[in-house]
ZAMARGU-826196 format. One record per atom (N, C-alpha, C, CB): residue in three letters; atom name; x, y, z. Coordinates in nm, 3 decimals, padded with zeros to 5 digits. Glycine has a CB too. Layout:
# residues N
<rec ALA, CA, <X, Y, Z>>,
...
This chain:
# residues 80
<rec UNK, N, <-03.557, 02.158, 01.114>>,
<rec UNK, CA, <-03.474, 02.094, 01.214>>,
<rec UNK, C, <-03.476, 01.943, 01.196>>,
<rec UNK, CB, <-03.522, 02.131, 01.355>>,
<rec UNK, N, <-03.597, 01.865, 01.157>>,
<rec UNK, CA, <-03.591, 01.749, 01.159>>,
<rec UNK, C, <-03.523, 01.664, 01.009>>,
<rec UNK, CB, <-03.727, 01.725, 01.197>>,
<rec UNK, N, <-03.538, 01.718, 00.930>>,
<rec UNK, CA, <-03.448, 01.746, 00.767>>,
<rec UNK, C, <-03.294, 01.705, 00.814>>,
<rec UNK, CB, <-03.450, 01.956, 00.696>>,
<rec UNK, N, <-03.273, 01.836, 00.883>>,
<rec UNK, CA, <-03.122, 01.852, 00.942>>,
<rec UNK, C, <-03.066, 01.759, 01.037>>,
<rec UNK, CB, <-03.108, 01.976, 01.012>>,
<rec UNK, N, <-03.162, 01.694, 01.097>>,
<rec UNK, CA, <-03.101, 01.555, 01.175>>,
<rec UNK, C, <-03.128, 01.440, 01.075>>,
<rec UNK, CB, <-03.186, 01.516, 01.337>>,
<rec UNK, N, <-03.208, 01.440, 00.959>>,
<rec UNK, CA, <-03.240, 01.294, 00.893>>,
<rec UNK, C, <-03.131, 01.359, 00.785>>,
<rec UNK, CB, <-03.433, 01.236, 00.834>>,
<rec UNK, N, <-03.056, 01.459, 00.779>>,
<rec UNK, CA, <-02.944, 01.466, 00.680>>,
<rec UNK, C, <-02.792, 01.427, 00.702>>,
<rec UNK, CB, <-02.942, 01.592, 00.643>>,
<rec UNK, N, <-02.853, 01.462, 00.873>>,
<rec UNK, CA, <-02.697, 01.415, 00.932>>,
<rec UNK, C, <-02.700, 01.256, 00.965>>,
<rec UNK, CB, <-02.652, 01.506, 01.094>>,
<rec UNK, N, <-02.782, 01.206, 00.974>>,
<rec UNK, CA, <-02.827, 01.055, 01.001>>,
<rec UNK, C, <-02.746, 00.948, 00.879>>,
<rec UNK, CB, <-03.020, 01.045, 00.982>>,
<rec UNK, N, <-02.791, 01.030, 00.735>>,
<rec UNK, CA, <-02.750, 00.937, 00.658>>,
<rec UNK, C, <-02.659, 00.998, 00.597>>,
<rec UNK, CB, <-02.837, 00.877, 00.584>>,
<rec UNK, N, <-02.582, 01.095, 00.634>>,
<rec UNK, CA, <-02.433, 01.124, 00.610>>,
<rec UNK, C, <-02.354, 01.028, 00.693>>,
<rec UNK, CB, <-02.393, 01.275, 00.647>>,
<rec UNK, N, <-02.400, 01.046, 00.786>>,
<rec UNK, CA, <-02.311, 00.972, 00.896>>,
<rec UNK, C, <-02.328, 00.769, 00.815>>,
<rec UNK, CB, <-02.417, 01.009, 01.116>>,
<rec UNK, N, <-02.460, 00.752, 00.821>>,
<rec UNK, CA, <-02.492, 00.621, 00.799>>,
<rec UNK, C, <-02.389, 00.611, 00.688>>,
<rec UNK, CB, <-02.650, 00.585, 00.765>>,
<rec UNK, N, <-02.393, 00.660, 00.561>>,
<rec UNK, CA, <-02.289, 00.629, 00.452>>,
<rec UNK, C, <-02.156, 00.658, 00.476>>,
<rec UNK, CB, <-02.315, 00.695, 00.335>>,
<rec UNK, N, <-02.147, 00.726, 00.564>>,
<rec UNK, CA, <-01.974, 00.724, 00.554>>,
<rec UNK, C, <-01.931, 00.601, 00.659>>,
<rec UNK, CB, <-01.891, 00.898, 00.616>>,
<rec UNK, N, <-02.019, 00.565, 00.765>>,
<rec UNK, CA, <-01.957, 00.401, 00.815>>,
<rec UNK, C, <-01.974, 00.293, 00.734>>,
<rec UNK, CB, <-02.020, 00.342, 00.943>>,
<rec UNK, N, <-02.089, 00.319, 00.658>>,
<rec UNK, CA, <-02.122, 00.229, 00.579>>,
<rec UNK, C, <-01.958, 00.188, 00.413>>,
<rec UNK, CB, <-02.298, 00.308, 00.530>>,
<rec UNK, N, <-01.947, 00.323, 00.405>>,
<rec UNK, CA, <-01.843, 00.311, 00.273>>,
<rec UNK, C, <-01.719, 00.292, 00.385>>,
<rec UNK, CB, <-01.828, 00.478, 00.140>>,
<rec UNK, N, <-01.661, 00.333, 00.561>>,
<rec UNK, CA, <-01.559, 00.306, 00.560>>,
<rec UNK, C, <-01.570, 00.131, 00.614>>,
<rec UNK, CB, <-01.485, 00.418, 00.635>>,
<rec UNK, N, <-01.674, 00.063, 00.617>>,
<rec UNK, CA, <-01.646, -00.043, 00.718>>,
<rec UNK, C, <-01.629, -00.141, 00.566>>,
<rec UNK, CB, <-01.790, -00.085, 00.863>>,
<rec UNK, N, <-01.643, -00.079, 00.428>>,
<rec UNK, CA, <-01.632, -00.161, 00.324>>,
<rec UNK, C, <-01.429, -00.166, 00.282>>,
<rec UNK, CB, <-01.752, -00.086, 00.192>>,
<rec UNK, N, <-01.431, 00.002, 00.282>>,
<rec UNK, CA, <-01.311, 00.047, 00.232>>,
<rec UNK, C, <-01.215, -00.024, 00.329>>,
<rec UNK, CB, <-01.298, 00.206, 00.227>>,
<rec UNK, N, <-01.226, -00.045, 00.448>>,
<rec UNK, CA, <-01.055, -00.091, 00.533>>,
<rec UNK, C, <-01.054, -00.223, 00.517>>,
<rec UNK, CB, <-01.029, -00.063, 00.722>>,
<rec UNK, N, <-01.205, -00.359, 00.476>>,
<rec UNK, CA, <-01.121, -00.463, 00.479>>,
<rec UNK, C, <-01.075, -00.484, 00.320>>,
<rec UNK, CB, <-01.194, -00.589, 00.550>>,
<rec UNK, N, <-01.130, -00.384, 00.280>>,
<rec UNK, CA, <-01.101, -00.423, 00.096>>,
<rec UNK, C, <-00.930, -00.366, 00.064>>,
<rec UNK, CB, <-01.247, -00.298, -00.039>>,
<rec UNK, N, <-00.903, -00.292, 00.147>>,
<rec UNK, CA, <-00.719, -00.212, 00.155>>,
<rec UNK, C, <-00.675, -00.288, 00.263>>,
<rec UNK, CB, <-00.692, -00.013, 00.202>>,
<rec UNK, N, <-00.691, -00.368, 00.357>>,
<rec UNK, CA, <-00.624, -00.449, 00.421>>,
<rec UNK, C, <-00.603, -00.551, 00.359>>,
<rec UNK, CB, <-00.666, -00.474, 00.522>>,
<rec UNK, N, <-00.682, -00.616, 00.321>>,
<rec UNK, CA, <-00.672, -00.724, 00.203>>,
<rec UNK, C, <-00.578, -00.701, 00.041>>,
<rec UNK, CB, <-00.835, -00.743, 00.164>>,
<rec UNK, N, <-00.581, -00.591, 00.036>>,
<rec UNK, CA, <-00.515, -00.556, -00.151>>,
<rec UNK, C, <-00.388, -00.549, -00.021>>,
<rec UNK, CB, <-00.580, -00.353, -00.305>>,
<rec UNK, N, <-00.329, -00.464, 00.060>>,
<rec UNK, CA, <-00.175, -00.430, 00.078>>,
<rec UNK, C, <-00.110, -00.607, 00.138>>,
<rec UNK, CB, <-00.154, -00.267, 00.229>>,
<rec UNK, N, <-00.237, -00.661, 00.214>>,
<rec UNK, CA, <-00.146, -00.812, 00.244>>,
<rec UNK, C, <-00.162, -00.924, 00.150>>,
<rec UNK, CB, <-00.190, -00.885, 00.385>>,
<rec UNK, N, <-00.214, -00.871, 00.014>>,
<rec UNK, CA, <-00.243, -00.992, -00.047>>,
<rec UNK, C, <-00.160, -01.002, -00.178>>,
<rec UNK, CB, <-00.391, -01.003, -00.071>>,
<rec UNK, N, <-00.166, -00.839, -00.243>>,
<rec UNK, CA, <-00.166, -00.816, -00.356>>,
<rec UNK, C, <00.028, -00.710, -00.400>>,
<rec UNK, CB, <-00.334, -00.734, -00.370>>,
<rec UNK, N, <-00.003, -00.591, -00.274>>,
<rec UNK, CA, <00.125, -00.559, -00.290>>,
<rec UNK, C, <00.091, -00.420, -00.184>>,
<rec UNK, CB, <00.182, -00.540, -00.466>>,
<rec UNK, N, <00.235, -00.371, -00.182>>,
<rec UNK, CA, <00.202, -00.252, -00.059>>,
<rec UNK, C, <00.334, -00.170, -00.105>>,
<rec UNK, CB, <00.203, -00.314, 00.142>>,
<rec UNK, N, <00.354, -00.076, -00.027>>,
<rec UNK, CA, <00.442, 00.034, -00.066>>,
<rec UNK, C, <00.511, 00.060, 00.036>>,
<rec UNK, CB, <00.384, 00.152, -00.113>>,
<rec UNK, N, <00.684, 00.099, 00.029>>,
<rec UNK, CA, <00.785, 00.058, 00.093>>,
<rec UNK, C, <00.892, 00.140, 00.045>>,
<rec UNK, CB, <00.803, -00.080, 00.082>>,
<rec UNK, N, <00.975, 00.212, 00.180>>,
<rec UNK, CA, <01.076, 00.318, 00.134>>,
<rec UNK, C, <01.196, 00.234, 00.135>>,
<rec UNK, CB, <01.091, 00.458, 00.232>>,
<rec UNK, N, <01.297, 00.229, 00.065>>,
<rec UNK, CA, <01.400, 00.183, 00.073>>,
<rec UNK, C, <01.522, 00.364, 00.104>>,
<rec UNK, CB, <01.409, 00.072, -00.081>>,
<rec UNK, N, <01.626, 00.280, 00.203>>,
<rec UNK, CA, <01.692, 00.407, 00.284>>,
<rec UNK, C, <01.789, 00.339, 00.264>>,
<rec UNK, CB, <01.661, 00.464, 00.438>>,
<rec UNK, N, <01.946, 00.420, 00.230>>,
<rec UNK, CA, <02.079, 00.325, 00.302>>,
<rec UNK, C, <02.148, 00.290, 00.145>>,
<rec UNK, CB, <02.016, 00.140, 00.418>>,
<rec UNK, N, <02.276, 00.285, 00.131>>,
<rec UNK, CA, <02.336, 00.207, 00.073>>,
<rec UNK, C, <02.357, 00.077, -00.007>>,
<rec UNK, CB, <02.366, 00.211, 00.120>>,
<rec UNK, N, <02.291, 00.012, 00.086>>,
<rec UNK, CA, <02.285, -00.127, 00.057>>,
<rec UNK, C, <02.222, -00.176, -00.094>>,
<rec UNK, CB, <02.201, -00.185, 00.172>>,
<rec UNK, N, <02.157, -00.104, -00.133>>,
<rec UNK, CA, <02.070, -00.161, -00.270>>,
<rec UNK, C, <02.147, -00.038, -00.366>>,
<rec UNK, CB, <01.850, -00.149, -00.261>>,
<rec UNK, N, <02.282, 00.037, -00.391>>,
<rec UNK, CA, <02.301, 00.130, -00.479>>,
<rec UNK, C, <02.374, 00.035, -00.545>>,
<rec UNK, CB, <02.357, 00.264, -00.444>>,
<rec UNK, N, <02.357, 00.051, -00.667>>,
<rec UNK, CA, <02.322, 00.141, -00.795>>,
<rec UNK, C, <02.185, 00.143, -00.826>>,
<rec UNK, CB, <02.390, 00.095, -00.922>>,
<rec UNK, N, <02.125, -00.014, -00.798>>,
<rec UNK, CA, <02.013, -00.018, -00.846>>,
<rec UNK, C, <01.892, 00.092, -00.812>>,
<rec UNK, CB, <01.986, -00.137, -00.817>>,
<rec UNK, N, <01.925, 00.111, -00.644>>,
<rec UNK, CA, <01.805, 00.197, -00.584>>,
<rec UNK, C, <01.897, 00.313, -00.504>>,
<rec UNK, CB, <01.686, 00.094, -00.465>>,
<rec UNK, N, <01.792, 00.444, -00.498>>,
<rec UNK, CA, <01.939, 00.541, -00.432>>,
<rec UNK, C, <02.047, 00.610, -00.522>>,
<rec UNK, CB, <02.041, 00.440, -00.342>>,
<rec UNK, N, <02.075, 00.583, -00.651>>,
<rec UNK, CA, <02.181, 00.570, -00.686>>,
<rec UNK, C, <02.266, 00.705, -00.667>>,
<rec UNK, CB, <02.169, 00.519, -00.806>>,
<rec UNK, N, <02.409, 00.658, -00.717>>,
<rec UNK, CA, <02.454, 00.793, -00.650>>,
<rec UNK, C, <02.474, 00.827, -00.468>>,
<rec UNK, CB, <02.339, 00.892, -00.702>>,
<rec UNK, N, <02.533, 00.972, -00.452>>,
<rec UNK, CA, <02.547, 00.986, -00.306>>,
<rec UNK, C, <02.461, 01.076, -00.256>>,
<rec UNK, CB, <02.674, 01.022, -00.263>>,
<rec UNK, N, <02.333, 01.048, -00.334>>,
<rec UNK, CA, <02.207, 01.105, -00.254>>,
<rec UNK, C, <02.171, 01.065, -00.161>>,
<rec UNK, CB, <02.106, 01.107, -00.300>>,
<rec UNK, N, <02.080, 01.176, -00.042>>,
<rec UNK, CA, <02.049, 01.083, 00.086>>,
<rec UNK, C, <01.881, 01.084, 00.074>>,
<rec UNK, CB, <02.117, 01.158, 00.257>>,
<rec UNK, N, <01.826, 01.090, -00.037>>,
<rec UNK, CA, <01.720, 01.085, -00.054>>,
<rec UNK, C, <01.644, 00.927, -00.080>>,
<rec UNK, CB, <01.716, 01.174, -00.145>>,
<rec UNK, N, <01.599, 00.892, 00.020>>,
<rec UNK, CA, <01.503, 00.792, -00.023>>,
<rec UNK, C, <01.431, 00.746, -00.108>>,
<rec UNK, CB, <01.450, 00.789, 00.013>>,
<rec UNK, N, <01.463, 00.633, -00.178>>,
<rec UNK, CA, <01.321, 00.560, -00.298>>,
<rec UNK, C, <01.217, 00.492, -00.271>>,
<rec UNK, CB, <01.356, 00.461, -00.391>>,
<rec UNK, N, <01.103, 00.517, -00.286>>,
<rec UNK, CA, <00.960, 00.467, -00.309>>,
<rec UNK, C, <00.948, 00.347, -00.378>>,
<rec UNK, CB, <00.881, 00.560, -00.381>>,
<rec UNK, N, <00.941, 00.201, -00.344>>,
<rec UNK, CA, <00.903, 00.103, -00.386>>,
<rec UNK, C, <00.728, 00.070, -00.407>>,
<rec UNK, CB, <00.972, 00.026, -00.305>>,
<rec UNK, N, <00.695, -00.014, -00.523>>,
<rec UNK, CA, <00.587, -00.136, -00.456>>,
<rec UNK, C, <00.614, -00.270, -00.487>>,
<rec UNK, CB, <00.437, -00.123, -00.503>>,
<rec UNK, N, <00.610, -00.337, -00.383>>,
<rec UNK, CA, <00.604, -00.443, -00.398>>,
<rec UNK, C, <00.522, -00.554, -00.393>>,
<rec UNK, CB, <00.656, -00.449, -00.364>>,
<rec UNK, N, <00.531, -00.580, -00.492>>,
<rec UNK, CA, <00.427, -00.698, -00.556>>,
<rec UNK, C, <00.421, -00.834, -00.477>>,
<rec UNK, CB, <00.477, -00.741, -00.711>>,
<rec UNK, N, <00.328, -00.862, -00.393>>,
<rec UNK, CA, <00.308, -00.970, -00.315>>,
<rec UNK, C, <00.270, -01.097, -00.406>>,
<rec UNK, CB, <00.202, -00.934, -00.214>>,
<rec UNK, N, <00.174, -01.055, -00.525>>,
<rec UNK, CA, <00.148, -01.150, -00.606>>,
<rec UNK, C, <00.249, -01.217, -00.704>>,
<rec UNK, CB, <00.055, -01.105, -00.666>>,
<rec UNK, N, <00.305, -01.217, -00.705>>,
<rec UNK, CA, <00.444, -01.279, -00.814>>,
<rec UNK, C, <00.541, -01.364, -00.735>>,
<rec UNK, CB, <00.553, -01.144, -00.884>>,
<rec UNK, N, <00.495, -01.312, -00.560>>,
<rec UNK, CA, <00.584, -01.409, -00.541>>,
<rec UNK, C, <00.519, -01.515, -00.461>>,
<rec UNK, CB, <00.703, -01.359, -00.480>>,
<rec UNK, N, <00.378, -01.523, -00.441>>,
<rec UNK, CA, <00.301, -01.654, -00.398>>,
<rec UNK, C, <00.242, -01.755, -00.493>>,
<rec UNK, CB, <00.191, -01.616, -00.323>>,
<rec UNK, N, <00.307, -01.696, -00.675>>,
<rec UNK, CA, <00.273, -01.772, -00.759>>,
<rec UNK, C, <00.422, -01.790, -00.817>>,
<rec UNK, CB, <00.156, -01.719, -00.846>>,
<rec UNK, N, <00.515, -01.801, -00.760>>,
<rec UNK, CA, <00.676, -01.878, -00.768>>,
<rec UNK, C, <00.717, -01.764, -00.871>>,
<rec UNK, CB, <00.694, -02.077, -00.841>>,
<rec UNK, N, <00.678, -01.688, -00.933>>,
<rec UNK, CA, <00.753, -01.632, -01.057>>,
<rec UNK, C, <00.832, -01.502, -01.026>>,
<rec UNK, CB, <00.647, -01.599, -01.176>>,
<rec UNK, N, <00.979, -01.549, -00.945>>,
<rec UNK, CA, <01.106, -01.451, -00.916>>,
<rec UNK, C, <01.149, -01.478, -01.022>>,
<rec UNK, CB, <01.210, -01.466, -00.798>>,
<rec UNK, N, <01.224, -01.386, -01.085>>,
<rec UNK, CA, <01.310, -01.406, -01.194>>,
<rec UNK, C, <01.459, -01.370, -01.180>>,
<rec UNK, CB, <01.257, -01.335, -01.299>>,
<rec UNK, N, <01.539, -01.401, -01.209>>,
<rec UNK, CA, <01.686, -01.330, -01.230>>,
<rec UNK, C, <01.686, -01.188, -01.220>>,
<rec UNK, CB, <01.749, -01.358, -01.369>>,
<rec UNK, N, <01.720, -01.152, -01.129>>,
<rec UNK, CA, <01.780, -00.966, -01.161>>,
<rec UNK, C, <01.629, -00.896, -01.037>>,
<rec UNK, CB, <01.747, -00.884, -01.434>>,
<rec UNK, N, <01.526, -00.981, -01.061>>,
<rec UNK, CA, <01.455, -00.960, -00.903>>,
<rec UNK, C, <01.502, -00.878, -00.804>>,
<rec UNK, CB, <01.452, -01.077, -00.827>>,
<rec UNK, N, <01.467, -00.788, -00.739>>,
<rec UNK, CA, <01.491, -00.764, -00.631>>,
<rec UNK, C, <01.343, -00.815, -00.502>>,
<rec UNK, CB, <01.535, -00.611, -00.652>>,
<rec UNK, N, <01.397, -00.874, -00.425>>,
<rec UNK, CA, <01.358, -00.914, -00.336>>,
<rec UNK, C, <01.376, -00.863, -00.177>>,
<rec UNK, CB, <01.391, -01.010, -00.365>>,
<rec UNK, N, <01.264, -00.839, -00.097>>,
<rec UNK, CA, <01.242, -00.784, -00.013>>,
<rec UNK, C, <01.206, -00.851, 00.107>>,
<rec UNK, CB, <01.177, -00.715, -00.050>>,
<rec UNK, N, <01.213, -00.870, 00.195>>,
<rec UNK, CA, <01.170, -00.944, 00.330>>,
<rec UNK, C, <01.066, -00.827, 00.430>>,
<rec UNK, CB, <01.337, -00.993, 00.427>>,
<rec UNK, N, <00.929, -00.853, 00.481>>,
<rec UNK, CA, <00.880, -00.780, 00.516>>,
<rec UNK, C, <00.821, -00.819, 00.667>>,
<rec UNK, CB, <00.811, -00.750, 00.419>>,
């Protein structure tokens, strides 16, 4: 019985322990680095969507390329 509470002790201990590491280290990569984003609608066809599918595309977008100035021509750009 006492095994079985010092097993559940440090199950428990490591999994707050790995999540209180894991959420600021993925809060930090999706606002720093890049995050993932459905694009819906018309508005971006040919490039995205293409065709008269009503199926949605899966973006990521790269946060880093654009806090170090390097947009390029033909870019698509996103406002978030």
């Amino acid at each position: 019985m006492a095994q079985a509470q010092g097993f559940g002790r440090r199950y428990i201990k490591a999994f707050f322990k790995g999540f209180f590491i894991a959420v600021p280290v993925t809060v930090t990569f999706l606002d720093r680095v890049a995050c993932v984003a459905r694009v819906e609608g018309a508005s971006m066809q040919p490039s995205l969507n293409p065709g008269e599918r009503q199926v949605s595309d899966i973006v990521l977008l790269n946060h880093w390329s654009i806090r170090n100035y390097e947009v390029k021509r033909g870019d698509i750009v996103s406002l978030v």
